[in-house]
C-alpha positions in Angstrom: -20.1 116.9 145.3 -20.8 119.5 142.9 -18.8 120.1 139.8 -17.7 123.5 140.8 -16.2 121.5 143.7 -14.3 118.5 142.3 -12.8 121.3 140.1 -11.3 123.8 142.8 -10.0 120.3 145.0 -8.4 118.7 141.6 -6.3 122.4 141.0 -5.0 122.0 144.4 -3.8 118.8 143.8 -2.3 119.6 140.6 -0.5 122.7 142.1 0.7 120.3 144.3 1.9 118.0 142.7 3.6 120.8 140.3 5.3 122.5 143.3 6.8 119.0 144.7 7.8 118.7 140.8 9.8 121.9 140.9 11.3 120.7 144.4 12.7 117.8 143.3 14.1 119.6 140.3 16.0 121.4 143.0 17.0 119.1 145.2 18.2 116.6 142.3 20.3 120.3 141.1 21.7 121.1 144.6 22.9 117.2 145.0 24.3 117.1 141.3 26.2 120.3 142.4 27.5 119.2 145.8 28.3 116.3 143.9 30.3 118.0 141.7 32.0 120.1 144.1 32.7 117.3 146.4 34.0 114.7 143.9 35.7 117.3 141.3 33.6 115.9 138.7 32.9 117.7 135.1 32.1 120.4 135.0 33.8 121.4 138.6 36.9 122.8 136.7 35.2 124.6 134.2 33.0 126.3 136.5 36.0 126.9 139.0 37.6 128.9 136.5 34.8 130.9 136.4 34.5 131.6 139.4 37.9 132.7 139.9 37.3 134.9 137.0 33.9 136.7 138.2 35.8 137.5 142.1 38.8 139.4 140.3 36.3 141.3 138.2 34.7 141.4 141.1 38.0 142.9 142.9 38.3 145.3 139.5 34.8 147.1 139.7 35.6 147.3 142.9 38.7 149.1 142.6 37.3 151.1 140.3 35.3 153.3 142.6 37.6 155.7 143.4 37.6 155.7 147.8 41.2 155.1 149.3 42.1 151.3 148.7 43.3 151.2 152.3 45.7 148.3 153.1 46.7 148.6 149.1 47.1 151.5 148.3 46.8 154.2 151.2 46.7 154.4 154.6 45.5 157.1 156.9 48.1 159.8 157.3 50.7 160.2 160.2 49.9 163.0 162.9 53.3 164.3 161.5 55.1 163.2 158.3 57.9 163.5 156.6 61.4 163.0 158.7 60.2 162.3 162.3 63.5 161.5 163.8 67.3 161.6 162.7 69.8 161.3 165.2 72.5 161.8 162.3 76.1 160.6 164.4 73.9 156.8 164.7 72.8 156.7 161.1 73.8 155.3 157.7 74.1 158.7 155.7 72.8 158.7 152.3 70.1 158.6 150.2 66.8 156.3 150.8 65.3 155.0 147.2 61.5 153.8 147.5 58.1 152.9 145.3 55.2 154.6 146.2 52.2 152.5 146.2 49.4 154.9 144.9 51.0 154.8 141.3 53.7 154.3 138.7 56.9 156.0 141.0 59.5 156.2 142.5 61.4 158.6 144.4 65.1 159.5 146.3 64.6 161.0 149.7 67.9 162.8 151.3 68.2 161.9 155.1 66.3 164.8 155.8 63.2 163.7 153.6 63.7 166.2 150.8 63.4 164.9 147.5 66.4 164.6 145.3 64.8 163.0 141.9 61.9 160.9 141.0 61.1 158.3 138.4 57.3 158.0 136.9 56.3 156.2 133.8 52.2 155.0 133.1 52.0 151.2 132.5 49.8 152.7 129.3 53.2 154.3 127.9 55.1 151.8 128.1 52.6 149.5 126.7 49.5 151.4 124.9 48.0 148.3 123.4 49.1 145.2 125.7 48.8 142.1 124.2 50.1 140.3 127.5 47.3 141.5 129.9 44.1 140.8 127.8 42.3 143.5 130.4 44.1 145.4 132.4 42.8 147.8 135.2 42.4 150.9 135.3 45.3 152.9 134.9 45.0 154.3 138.5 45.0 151.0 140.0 48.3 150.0 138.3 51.8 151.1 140.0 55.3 150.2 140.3 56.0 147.3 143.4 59.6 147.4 143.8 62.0 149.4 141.4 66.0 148.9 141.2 68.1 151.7 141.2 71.4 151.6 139.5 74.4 153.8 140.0 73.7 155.9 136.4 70.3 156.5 137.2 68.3 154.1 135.2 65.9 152.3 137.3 64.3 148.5 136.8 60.4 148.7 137.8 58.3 146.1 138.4 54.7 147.1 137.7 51.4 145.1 139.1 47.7 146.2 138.7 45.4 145.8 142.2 42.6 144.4 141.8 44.1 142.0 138.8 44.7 138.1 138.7 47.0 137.3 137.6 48.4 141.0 139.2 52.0 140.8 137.9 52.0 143.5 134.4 55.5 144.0 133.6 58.8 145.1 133.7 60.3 148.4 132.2 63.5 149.8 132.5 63.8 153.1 132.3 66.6 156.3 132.5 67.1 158.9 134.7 64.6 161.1 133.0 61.8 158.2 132.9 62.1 157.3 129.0 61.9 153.7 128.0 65.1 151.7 127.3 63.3 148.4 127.0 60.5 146.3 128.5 59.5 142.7 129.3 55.7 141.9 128.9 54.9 139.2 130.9 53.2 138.7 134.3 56.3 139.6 136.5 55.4 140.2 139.8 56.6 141.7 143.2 61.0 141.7 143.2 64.0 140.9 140.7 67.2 140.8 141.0 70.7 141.3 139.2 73.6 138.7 139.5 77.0 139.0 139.5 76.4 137.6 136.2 74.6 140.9 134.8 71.7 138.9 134.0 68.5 140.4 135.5 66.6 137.2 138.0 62.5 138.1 138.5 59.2 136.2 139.3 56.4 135.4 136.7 53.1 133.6 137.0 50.2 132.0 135.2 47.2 129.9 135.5 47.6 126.4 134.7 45.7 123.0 135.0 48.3 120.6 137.4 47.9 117.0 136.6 45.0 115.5 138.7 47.7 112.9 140.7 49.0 116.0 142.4 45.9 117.0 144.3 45.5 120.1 143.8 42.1 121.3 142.7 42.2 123.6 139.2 43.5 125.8 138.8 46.5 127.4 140.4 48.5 130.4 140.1 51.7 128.8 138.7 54.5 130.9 139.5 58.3 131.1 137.6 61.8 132.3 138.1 62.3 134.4 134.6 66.0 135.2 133.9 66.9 138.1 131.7 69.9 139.4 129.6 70.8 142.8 130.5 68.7 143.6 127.5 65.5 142.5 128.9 65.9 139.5 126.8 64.3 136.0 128.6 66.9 133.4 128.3 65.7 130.9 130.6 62.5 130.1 132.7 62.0 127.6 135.4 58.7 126.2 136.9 59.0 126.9 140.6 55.6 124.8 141.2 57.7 121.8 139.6 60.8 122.5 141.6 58.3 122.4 144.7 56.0 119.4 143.5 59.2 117.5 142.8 61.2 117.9 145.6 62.2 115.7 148.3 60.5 118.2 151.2 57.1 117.7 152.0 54.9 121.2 150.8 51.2 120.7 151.9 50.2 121.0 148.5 47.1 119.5 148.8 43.8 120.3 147.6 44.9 124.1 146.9 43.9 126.4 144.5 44.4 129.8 143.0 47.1 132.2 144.3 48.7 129.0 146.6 52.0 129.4 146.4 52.5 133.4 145.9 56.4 134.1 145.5 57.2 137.6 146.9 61.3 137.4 146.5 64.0 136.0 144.6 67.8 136.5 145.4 70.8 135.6 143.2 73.4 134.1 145.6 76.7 135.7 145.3 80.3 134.0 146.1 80.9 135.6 148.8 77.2 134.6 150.2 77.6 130.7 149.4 81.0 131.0 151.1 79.0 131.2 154.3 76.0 129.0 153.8 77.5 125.1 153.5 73.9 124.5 151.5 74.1 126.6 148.7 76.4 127.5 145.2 76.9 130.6 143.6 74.0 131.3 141.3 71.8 129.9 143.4 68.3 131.6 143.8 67.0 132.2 147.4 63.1 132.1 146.8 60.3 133.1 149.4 56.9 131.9 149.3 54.1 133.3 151.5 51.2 131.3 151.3 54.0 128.6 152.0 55.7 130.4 154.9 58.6 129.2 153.5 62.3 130.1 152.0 63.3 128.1 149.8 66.7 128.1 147.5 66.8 126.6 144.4 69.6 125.3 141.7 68.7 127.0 138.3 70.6 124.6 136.5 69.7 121.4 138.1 65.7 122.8 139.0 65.8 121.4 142.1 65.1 122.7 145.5 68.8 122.7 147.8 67.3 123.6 151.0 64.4 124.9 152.7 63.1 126.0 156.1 59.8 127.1 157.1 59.4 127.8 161.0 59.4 131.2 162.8 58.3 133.2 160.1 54.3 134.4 158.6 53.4 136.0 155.3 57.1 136.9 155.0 59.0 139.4 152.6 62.5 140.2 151.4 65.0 137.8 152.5 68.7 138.9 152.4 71.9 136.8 153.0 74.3 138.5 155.6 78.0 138.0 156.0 77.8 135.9 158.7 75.7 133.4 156.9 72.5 134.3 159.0 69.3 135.3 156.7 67.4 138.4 157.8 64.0 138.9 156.6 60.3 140.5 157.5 58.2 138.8 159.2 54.4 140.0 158.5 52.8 137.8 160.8 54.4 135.5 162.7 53.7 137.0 166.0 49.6 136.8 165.8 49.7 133.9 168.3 51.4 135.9 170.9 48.8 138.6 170.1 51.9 141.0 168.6 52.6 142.1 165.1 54.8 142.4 162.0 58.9 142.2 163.1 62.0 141.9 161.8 63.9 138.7 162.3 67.5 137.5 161.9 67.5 134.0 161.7 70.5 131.7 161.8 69.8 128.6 159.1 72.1 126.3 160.5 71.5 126.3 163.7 67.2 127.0 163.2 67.6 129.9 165.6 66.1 133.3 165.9 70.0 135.8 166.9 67.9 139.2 166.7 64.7 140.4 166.3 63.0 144.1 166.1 58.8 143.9 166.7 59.2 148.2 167.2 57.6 149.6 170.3 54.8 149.2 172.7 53.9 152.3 171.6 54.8 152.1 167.8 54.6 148.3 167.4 55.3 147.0 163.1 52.7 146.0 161.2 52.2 145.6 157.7 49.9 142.8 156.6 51.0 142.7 152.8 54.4 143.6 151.8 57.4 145.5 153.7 60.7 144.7 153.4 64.6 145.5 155.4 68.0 146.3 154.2 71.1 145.5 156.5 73.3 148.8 156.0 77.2 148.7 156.3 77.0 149.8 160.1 74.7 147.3 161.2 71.7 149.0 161.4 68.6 147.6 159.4 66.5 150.1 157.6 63.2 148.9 157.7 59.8 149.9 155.4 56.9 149.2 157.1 54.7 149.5 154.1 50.5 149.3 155.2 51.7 152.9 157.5 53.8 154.4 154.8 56.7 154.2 157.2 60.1 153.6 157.0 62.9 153.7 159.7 66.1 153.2 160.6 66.7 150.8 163.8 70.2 149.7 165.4 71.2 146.6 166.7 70.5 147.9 170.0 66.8 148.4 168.6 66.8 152.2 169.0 65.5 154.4 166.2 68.1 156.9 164.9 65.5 157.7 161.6 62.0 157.7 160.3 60.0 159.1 157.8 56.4 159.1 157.0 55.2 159.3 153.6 53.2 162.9 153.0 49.3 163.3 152.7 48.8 162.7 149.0 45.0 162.8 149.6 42.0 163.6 151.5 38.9 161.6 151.4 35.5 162.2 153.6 37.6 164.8 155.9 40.3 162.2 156.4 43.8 162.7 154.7 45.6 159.9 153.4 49.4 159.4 152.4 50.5 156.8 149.8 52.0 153.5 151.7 55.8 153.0 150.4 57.8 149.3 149.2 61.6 148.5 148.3 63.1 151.0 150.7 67.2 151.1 150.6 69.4 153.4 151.1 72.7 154.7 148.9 75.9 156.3 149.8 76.5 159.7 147.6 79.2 157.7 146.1 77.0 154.6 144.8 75.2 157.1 143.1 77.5 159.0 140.3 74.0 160.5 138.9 73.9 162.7 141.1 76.5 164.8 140.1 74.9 164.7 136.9 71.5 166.8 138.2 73.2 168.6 140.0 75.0 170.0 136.8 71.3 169.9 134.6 70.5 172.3 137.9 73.4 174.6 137.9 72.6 174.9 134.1 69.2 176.5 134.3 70.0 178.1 137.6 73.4 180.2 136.2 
């Protein structure tokens, strides 16, 4: 064999045996990672958390791009909008207050869709440098989620930021010409609520490590029921995680991670409501959890969990108490096995029974797959805010629609127009609303 030979045949070898090298180097790293993975070894949580962390800046840049964040934000715009229907002798007169998704307001609609005042204030006003979100969003990508209207105009806003996680950014309260009165900095997310106490009930969340016994792989989106002085002031905090992990109802917990337990509502329970409901005390809190499917209510002062059901009811919203002791609530998704949509329920908790339920038409079914919400009015019909279509309406018990409005093309993207989807509808009496008096005289001032 020549020399020139032996040479060429010992390369191939050693490029063999260098690219079976560089093979096992790879297979021993892909075992040492499923490894990981599968035992939740070190580093699993470290790199977890970064994970998490590059798919909601992920979720930022792509937010940032400027299209219609349909299903967020916008959806594509009603053949007509505005006030649809109004058959005024079957309705609840008044005035219907709602958020509007694309930004930072919120706005009172007369029954025939008009405006009669609107609230607006940036997240960057109310806080220019904020030192409880280390990065926020873009300011276009942060607006209110529900707002709180109170009978001198002033208005409680919660404010989240799409695209964000932790999304909650804040609460501000604000006046009747959108100044600041006072804020709380802290992730508060999605609803509050004001007792009969005065004190102000919300929802807060953070990331936390749980301890390994429980399960649950790191880390989760811990969330908290905040109470508030009529100041803004936080005078108590409990761990709704504990309350659930500690409980004597069995929450499949397990092996869950991130946004897991995602609270979307929190009631104060008044007298007259506990009067009715043989499992609850005044000042109790009425809790829902949508990754759960579950309502839960809680003892503030005890932390522990009363009662809780979890049955008919998907991805729910906005749970009320009625009179009668029955809760009504929306129910995103708890029809997808029958092949239907989104509906309002009324569900009776002592007896585990569905008394009425409103799934709209064949030809207008409900759906919203995040959000929505209801409000029982005084004459028994439910106004309803079908968020993901930018809807809201007004149903009766007999399931006829006596009112509906569609929010108004805000946009229009590609040739397509595009109206801002709507949260936190509810309607007001003239009376519940003294304000109004008070434009009405700032009008008849520069109008002489």
């Amino acid at each position: 064999m020549s020399q020139k030979s032996h040479s060429s045949s010992t390369d191939r070898l050693d490029a063999w045996f260098r690219g079976m090298f560089i093979a096992g180097i790879f297979c021993l790293a892909y075992l040492a990672g499923a490894s990981t993975v599968f035992f939740q070894i070190f580093p699993y949580s470290i790199l977890n958390k970064a994970f998490i962390g590059i798919e909601a800046q992920k979720t930022k840049w792509r937010s940032a791009k400027g299209a219609p964040r349909l299903g967020n934000f916008y959806a594509k715009a009603h053949a007509t909008t505005g006030v649809t229907r109004h058959v005024p002798e079957k309705t609840w007169p008044g005035y219907t207050f709602c958020t509007v998704i694309s930004s930072p307001k919120a706005v009172l609609l007369d029954m025939n869709g008009k405006m009669a005042h609107s609230w607006s204030l940036p997240f960057h006003k109310v806080w220019p440098e904020p030192k409880h979100i280390e990065h926020p969003v873009h300011q276009h990508n942060i607006t209110f989620h529900q707002a709180h209207l109170l009978p001198n105009g002033d208005v409680l806003a919660v404010y989240e930021g799409y695209g964000d996680t932790p999304y909650g950014y804040g609460i501000a309260k604000i006046d009747l010409n959108s100044r600041l009165i006072w804020s709380f900095a802290d992730y508060a997310h999605h609803d509050l609520n004001i007792g009969e106490d005065g004190d102000i009930y919300c929802l807060t969340q953070k990331y936390i490590d749980p301890p390994q016994s429980s399960g649950i792989e790191l880390p989760i989106l811990a969330e908290y029921a905040v109470v508030l002085n009529s100041d803004g002031q936080e005078i108590d905090r409990i761990s709704l995680y504990d309350a659930l992990v500690q409980s004597r109802f069995d929450f499949p917990l397990e092996n869950k991670t991130g946004d897991c337990l995602h609270a979307n509502s929190i009631k104060y329970i008044t007298r007259k409501q506990a009067a009715v409901l043989p499992f609850a005390e005044p000042g109790d809190l009425l809790i829902s959890f949508r990754e759960l499917n579950t309502l839960v209510i809680l003892d503030p002062k005890s932390r522990n969990l009363r009662w809780a059901a979890q049955q008919f009811w998907a991805r729910q919203h906005d749970p009320d108490i009625l009179d009668t002791g029955d809760i009504i609530l929306f129910d995103n998704r708890g029809l997808e096995k029958e092949g239907m949509f989104s509906r309002v329920l009324i569900y009776d908790p002592r007896k585990g029974d569905i008394v009425w339920q409103f799934r709209g038409t064949a030809e207008e079914p409900l759906y919203s797959e995040i959000r929505g919400c209801q409000q029982p009015l005084p004459n028994g019909n439910v106004l309803i805010t079908v968020s993901d279509e930018g809807r809201m309406l007004e149903v009766t018990r007999e399931k006829e629609i006596v009112w509906e409005y569609y929010s108004e093309t805000e946009l229009v993207f590609n040739g397509v127009s595009y109206a801002p989807n709507l949260c936190s509808g509810q309607r007001f009496t003239a009376e519940e609303l003294p304000f109004l008096q008070q434009l009405d005289a700032q009008k008849n001032s520069l109008n002489p």
